[in-house]
C-alpha positions as CSV (number, residue, x, y, z in Angstrom):
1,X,-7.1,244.8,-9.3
2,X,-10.2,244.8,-6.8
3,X,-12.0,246.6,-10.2
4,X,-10.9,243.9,-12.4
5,X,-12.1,241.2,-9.9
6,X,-15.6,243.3,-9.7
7,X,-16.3,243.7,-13.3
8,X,-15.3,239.9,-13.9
9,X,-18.1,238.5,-11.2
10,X,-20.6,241.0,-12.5
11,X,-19.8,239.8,-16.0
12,X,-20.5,236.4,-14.9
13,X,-23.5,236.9,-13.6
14,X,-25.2,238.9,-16.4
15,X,-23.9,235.7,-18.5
16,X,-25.8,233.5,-15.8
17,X,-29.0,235.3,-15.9
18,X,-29.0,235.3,-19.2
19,X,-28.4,231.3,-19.8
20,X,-31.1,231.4,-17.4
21,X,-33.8,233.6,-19.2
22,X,-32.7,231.0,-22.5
23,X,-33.5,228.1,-20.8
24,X,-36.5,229.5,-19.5
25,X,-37.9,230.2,-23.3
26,X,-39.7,233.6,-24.1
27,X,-42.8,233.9,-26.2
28,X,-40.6,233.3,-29.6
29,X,-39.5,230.0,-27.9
30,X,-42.8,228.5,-26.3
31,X,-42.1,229.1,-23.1
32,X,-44.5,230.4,-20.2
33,X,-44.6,234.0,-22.4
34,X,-46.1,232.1,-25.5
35,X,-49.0,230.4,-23.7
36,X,-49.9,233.7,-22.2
37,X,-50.1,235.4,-25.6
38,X,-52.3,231.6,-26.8
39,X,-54.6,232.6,-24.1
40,X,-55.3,236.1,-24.9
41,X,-55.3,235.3,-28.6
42,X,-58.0,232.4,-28.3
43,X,-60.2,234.7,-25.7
44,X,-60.1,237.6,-28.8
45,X,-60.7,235.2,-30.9
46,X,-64.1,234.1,-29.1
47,X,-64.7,237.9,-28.6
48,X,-64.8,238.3,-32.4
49,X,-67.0,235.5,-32.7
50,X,-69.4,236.8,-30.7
51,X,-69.6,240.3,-32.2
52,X,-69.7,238.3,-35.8
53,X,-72.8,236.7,-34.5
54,X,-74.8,240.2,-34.8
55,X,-77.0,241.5,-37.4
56,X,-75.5,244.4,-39.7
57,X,-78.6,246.1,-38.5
58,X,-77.6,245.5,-34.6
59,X,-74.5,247.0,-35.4
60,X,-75.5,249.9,-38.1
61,X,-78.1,250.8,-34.7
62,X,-75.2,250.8,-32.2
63,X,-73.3,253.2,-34.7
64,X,-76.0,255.7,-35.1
65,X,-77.4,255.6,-31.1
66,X,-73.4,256.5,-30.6
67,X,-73.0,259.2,-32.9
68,X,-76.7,260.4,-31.2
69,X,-75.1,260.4,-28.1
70,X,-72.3,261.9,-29.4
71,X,-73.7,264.7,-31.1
72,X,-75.9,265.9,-27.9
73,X,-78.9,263.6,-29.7
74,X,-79.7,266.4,-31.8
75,X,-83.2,264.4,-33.0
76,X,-84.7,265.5,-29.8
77,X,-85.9,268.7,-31.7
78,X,-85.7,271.0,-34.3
79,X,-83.1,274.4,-33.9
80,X,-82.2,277.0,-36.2
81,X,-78.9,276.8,-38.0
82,X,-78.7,280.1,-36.7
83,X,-78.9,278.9,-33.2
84,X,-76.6,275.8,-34.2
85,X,-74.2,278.4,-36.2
86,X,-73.9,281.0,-33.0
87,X,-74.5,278.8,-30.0
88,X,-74.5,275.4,-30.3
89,X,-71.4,274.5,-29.8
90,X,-71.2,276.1,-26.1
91,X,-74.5,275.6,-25.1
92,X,-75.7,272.1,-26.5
93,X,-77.3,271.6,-29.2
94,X,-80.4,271.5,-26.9
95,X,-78.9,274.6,-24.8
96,X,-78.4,272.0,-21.6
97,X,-74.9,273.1,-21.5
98,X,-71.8,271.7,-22.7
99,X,-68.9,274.2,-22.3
100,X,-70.8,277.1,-21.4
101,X,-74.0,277.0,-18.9
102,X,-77.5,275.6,-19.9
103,X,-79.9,278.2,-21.3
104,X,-82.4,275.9,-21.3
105,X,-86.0,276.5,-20.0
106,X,-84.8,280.8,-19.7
107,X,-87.6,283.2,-21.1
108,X,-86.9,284.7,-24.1
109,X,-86.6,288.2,-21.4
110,X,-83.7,287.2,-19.6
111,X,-81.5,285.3,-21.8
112,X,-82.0,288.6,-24.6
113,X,-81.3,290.8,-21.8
114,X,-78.1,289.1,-20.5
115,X,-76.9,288.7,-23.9
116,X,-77.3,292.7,-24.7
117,X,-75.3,292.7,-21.2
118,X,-72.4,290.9,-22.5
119,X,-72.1,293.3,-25.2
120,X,-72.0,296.1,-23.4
121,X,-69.5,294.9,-21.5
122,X,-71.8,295.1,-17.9
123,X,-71.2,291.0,-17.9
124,X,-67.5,289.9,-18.2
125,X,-67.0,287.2,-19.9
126,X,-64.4,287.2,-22.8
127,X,-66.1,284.5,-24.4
128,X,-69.6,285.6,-24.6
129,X,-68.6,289.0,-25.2
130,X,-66.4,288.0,-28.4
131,X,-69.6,285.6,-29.4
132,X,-72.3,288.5,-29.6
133,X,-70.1,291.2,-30.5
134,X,-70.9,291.4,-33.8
135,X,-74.7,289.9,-34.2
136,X,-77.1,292.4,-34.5
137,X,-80.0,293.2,-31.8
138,X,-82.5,291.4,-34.0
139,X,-80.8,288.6,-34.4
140,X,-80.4,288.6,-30.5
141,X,-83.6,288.7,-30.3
142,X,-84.6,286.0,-32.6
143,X,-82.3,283.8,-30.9
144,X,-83.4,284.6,-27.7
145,X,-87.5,283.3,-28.8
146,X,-85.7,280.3,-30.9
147,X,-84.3,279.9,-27.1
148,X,-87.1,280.2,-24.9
149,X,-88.8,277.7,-27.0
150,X,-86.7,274.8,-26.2
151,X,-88.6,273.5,-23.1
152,X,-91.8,273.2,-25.1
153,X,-90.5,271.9,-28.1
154,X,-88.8,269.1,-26.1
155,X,-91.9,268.1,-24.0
156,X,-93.5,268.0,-27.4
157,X,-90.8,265.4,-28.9
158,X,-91.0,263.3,-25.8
């Protein structure tokens, strides 16, 4: 009986609340909800506006400084495809860094030397070492003078 008496006033008051939400109005109905959802419409509205209001070319700029930026502003200078091939994509396309640490500013001396390491296995890193595995000690090298170039060729572009 007590259960019966329980599950009737709960039942009433779901009823209740839920007259009361109806009579309140939700964003279907124009209530309080509805002018919320006016508001932010009328503000993107004016947002749009405003970006109509640029050029093409404001916009066509914007695109291409963010893919710049995106892509490590790879105008800065010149590299190799070989360089951009092999190690690019861990080093920046300007070897600052991006995954793996900067080379940037290293003689060609050290950075050919510490890559001979890595494939002789005296450096570990399973990374590097599966990187250089199979490139050849010329190529190394090559990379390695491509490499030690960058600090000049920026200072140049600048």
């Amino acid at each position: 009986m007590k259960k019966n008496i329980i599950i009737a006033t709960i039942t009433v008051l779901v009823f209740g609340l839920m007259a009361y939400t109806a009579s309140q109005g939700r964003a279907f109905q124009g209530g309080e909800a509805s002018r919320v959802i006016e508001d932010v419409t009328s503000k993107k509205n004016t947002t749009v506006q405003n970006i109509d209001t640029k050029s093409e070319q404001d916009i066509e700029a914007e695109k291409l400084k963010a893919l710049k930026d995106k892509a490590g502003n790879i105008a800065a200078f010149k590299v190799s495809d070989n360089y951009k091939r092999r190690c690019a994509s861990c080093h920046g396309i300007d070897g600052k860094g991006a995954v793996g640490l900067p080379i940037f500013g290293q003689s060609a001396e050290d950075i050919y030397t510490k890559v001979l390491e890595y494939k002789s296995k005296k450096r570990t890193n399973p990374i590097m070492r599966s990187a250089v595995a199979h490139i050849s000690e010329e190529t190394i090298k090559e990379l390695a003078q491509e490499i030690s170039k960058f600090k000049e060729a920026e200072a140049a572009a600048n």
